[in-house]
C-alpha positions as CSV (number, residue, x, y, z in Angstrom):
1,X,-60.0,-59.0,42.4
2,X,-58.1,-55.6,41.9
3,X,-55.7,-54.1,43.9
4,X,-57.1,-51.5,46.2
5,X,-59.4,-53.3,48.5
6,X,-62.3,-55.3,46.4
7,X,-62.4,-59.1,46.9
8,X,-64.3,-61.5,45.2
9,X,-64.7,-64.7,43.9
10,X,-64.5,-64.0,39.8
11,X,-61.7,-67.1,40.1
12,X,-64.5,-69.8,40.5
13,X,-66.5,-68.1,37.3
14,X,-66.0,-68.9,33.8
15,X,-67.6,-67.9,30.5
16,X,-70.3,-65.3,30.5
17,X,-70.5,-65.4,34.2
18,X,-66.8,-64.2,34.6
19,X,-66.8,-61.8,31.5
20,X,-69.8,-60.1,33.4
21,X,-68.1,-60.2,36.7
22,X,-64.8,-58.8,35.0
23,X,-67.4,-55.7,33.1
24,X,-68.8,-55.0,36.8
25,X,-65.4,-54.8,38.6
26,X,-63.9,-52.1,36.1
27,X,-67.2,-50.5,36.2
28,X,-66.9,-49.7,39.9
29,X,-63.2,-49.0,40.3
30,X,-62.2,-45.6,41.7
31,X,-59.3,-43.5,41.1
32,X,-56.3,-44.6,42.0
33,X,-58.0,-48.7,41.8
34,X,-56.7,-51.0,39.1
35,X,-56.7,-55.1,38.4
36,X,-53.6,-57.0,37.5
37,X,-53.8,-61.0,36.7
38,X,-50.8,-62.0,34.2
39,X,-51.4,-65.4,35.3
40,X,-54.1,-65.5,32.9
41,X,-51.7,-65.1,29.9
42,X,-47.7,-65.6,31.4
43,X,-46.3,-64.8,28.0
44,X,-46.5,-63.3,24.8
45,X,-46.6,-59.9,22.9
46,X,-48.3,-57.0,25.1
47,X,-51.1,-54.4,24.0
48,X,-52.6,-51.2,25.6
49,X,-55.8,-49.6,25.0
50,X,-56.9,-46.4,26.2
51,X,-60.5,-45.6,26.8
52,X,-61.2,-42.0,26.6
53,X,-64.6,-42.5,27.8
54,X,-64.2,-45.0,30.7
55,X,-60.9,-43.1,31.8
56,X,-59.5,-46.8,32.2
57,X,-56.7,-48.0,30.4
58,X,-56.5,-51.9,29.6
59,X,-53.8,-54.1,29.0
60,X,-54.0,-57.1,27.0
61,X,-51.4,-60.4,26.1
62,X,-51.9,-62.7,23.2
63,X,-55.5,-60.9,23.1
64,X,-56.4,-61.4,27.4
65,X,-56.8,-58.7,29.3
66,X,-54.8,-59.4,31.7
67,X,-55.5,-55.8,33.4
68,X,-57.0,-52.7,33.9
69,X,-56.3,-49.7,35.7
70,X,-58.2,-46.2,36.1
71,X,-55.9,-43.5,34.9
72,X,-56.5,-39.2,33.9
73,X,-55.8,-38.6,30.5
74,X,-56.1,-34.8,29.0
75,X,-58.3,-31.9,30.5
76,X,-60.0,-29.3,27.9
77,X,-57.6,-27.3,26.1
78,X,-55.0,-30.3,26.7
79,X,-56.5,-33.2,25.4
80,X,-55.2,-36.4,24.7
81,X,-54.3,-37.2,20.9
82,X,-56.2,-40.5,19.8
83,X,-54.7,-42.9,17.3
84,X,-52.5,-45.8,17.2
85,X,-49.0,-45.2,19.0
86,X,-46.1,-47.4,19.8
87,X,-44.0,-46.4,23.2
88,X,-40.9,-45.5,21.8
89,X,-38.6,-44.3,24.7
90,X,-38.7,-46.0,28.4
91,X,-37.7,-43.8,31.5
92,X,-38.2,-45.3,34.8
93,X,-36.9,-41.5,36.4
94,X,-38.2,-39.2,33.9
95,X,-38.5,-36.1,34.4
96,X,-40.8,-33.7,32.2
97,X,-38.7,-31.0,29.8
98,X,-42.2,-29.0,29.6
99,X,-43.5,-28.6,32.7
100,X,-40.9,-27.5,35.6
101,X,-39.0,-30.4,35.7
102,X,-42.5,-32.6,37.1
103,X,-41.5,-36.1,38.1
104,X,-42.9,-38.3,35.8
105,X,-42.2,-41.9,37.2
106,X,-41.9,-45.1,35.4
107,X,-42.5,-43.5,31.8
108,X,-43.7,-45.0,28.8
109,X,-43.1,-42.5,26.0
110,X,-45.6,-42.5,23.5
111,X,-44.9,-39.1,21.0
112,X,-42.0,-37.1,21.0
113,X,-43.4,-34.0,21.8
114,X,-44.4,-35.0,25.2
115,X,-47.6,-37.6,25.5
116,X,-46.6,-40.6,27.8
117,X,-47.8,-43.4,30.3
118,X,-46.8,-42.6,33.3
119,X,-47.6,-42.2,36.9
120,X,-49.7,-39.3,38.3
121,X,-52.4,-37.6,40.3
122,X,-56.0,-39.4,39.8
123,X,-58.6,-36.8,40.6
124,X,-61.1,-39.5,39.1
125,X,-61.5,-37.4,35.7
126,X,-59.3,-35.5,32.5
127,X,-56.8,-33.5,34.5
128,X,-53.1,-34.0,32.8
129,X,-52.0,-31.7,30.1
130,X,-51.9,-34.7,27.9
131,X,-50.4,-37.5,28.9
132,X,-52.0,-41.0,30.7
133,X,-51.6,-40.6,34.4
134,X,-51.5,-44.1,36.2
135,X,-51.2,-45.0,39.5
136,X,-48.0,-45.7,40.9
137,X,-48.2,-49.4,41.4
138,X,-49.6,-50.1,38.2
139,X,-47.4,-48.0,36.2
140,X,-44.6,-49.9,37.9
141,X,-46.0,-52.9,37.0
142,X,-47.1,-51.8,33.2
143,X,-43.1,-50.7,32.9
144,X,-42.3,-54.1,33.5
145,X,-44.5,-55.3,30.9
146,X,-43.6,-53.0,27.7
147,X,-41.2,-52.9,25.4
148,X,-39.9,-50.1,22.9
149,X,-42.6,-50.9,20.3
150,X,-45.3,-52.0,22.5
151,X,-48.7,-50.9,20.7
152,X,-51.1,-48.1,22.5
153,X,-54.3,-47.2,20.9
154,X,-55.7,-44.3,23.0
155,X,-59.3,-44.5,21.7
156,X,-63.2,-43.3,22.0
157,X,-64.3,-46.9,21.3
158,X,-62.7,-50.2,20.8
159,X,-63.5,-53.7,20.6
160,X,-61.6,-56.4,23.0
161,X,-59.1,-58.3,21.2
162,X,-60.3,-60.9,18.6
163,X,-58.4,-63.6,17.1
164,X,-57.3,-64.1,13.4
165,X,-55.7,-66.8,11.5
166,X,-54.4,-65.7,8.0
167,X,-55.0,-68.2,5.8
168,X,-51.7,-68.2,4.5
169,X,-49.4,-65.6,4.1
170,X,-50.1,-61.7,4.5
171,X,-50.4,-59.7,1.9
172,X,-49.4,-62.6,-0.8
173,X,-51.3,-66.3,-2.1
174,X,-50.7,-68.7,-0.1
175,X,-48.1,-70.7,-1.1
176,X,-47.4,-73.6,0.7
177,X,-43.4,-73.3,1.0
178,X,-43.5,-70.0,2.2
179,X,-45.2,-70.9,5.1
180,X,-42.3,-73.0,6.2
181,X,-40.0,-70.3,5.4
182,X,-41.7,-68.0,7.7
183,X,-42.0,-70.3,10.5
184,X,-38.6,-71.2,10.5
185,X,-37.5,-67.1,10.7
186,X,-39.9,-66.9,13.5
187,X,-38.4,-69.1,16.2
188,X,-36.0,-67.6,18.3
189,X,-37.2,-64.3,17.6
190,X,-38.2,-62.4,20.1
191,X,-39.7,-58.8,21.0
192,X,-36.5,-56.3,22.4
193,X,-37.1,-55.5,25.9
194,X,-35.3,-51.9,25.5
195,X,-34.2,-49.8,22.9
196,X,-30.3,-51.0,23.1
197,X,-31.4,-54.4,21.9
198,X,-33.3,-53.4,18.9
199,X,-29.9,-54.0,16.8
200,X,-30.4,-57.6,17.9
201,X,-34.2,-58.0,17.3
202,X,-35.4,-54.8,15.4
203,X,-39.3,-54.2,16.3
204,X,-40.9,-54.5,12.5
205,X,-44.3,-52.2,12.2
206,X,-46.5,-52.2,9.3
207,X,-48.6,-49.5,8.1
208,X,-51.6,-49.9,5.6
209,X,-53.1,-46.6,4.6
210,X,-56.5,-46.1,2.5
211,X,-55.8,-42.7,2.2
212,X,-52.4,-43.1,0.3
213,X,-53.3,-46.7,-1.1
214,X,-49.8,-46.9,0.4
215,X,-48.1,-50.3,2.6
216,X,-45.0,-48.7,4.8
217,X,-42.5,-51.7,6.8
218,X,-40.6,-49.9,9.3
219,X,-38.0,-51.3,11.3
220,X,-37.4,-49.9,14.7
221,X,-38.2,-46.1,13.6
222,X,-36.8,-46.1,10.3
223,X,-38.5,-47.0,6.9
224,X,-37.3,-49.6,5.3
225,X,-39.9,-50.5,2.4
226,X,-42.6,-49.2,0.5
227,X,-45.3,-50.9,-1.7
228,X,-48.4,-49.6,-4.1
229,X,-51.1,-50.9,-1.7
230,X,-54.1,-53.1,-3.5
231,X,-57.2,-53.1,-1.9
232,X,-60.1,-55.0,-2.7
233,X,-64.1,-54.9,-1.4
234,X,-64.2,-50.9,-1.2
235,X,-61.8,-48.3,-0.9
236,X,-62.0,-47.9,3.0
237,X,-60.4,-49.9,5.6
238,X,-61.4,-48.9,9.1
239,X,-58.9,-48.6,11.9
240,X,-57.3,-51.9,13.2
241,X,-54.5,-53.0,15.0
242,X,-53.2,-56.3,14.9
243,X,-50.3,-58.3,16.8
244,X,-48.9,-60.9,15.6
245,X,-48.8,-64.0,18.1
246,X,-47.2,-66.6,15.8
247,X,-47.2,-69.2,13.6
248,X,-51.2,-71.5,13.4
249,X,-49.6,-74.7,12.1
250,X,-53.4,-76.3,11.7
251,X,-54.4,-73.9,9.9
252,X,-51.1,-73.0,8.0
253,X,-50.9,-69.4,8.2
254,X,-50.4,-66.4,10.9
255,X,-52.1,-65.9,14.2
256,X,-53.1,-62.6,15.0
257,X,-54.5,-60.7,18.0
258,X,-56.7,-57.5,16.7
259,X,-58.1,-54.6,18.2
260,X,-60.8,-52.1,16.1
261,X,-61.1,-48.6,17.5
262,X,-62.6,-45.0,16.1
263,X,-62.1,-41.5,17.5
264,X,-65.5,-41.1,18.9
265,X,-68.0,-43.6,21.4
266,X,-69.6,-45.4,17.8
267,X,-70.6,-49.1,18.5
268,X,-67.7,-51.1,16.6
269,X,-67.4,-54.7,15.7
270,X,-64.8,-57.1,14.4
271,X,-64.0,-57.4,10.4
272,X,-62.7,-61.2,9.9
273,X,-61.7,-60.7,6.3
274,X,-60.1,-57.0,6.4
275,X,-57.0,-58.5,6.0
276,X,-57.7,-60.5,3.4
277,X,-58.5,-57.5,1.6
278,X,-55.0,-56.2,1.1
279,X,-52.2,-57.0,-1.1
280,X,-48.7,-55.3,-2.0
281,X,-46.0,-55.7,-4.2
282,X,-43.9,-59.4,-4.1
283,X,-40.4,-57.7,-3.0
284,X,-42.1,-55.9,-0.2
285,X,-43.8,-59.2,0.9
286,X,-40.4,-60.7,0.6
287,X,-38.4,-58.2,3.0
288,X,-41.8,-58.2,5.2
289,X,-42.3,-61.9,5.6
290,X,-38.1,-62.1,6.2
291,X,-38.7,-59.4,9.2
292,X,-41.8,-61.1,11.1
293,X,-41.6,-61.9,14.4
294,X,-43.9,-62.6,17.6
295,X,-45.1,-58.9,18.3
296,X,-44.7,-57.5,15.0
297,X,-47.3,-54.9,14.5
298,X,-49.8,-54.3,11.3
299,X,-51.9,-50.8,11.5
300,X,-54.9,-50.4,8.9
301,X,-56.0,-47.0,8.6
302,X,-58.0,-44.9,6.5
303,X,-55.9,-41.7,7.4
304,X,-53.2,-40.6,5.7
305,X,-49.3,-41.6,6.1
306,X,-48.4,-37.6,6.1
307,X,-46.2,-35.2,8.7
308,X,-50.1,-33.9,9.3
309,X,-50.7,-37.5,11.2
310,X,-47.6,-38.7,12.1
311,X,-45.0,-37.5,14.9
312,X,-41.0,-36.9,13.9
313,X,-39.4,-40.3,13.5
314,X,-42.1,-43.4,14.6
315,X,-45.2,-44.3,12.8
316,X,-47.8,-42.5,15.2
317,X,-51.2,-42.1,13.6
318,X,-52.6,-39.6,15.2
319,X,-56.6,-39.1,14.4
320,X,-57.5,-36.0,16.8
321,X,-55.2,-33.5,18.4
């Protein structure tokens, strides 16, 4: 089942029997070992969760993991940053500007001060001076899967992907005509597969922060909007990621792929009504809901939205390091 030797016959499982065959496969692969099925989700927007703790990094589409890789992430002194990160530079030749000019192949730039995915030496534990080291295959084929605005969450826990359906619009009442609206300014949109095209299809992000009881839409790297945040149910949010797959026509409202992570190796579990929590002001909905688009990005954080947690011009939210 992954590439690297091991063969089996998790094709003829399903339910719990695969999902346990799938847990004992990444268990047991060794450096340099990863899987990679995109047959079991073709299309659709692209996520990428770092384990700290497994020193595996999984890759997910509309919410399947479609594969998982072993990787080396930061040895003591260097370690690697956790948070929620978007690759926001693509370099299939890089080379580094830090380190003597080190090939860094296939490049998936996630700060810019210097943490990437990229290919690398697998000694089987923390070894890089930051960055994600993959192996060479993988981070060929990971490459070919990302685009500028691709979510990351390098992590010490994290949930697999569950689904949500917004009943109704995010951030507002439903109301029915809006949902039309919205479903109409989604088709045809499309995630950019590069940088260049983002004057074509910007990559929209949202950012909900606790901390600042503050709601930031940013388009491409810039910040376009800003909105008083209204919370309900507490005055904490918990860190989530979710990715928007489209429109949910049965159930009238948004379709969602989410991800819960912390710092540290704490059990987690899903929050079905988080986002129904939030609200923001009406003309920030407005330039929000004209922006959507398969892919779009919403982070929920408790930290705050301040030069302390975030790197130069992207929305990084950087919770250690």
């Amino acid at each position: 089942m992954f590439m690297g030797g091991l063969m089996g016959t998790a094709s003829l499982l399903s339910g719990r029997a695969f999902a346990n065959e799938m847990m004992k496969e990444i268990s047991q692969l060794k450096p340099g070992e990863f899987t990679w099925h995109p047959e079991r989700a073709p299309s659709g927007p692209v996520s990428v969760v770092v384990s700290l703790p497994e020193q595996r990094v999984h890759v997910y589409r509309n919410g399947i993991r479609i594969a998982v890789s072993t990787c080396s992430t930061g040895k003591p002194g260097h370690a690697t940053p956790t948070g929620v990160f978007v690759v926001l530079q693509k370099d299939k030749n890089h080379h580094s500007s830090i380190y003597d000019d080190a090939p860094m192949p296939n490049m998936n730039r996630l700060t810019w001060s210097g943490v990437a995915l990229h290919a690398g030496n697998l000694p089987g534990y923390p070894a890089s001076h930051g960055c994600v080291r993959l192996p060479m295959k993988f981070s060929e084929l990971l490459f070919g899967a990302t685009h500028v605005g691709t979510p990351v969450i390098i992590a010490g826990a994290h949930t697999d992907p569950w689904e949500l359906t917004h009943p109704g619009m995010v951030l507002s009442g439903y109301a029915e005509q809006e949902f039309e609206q919205v479903v109409a300014g989604l088709d045809g949109k499309k995630p950019p597969s590069d940088w260049a095209s983002a004057s074509n299809t910007p990559v929209t992000s949202v950012i909900v922060s606790s901390a600042d009881k503050t709601i930031e839409l940013i388009e491409n790297d810039r910040v376009v909007a800003r909105s008083k945040l209204t919370l309900k149910g507490g005055d904490k949010l918990g860190s989530h990621v979710f990715v928007l797959n489209g429109a949910n026509s049965d159930a009238r409202g948004m379709h969602w792929s989410a991800i819960t992570h912390s710092t540290d190796a704490s059990p987690l579990t899903r929050d079905d009504v988080v986002m129904q929590r939030i609200g923001a002001e009406p003309s920030f909905v407005d330039q929000m809901q004209s922006r959507m688009h398969p892919g779009m990005t919403m982070v929920l954080t408790d930290a705050p939205l301040s030069p302390d947690s975030r790197s130069g011009k992207d929305f990084v939210i950087v919770t250690t390091g």
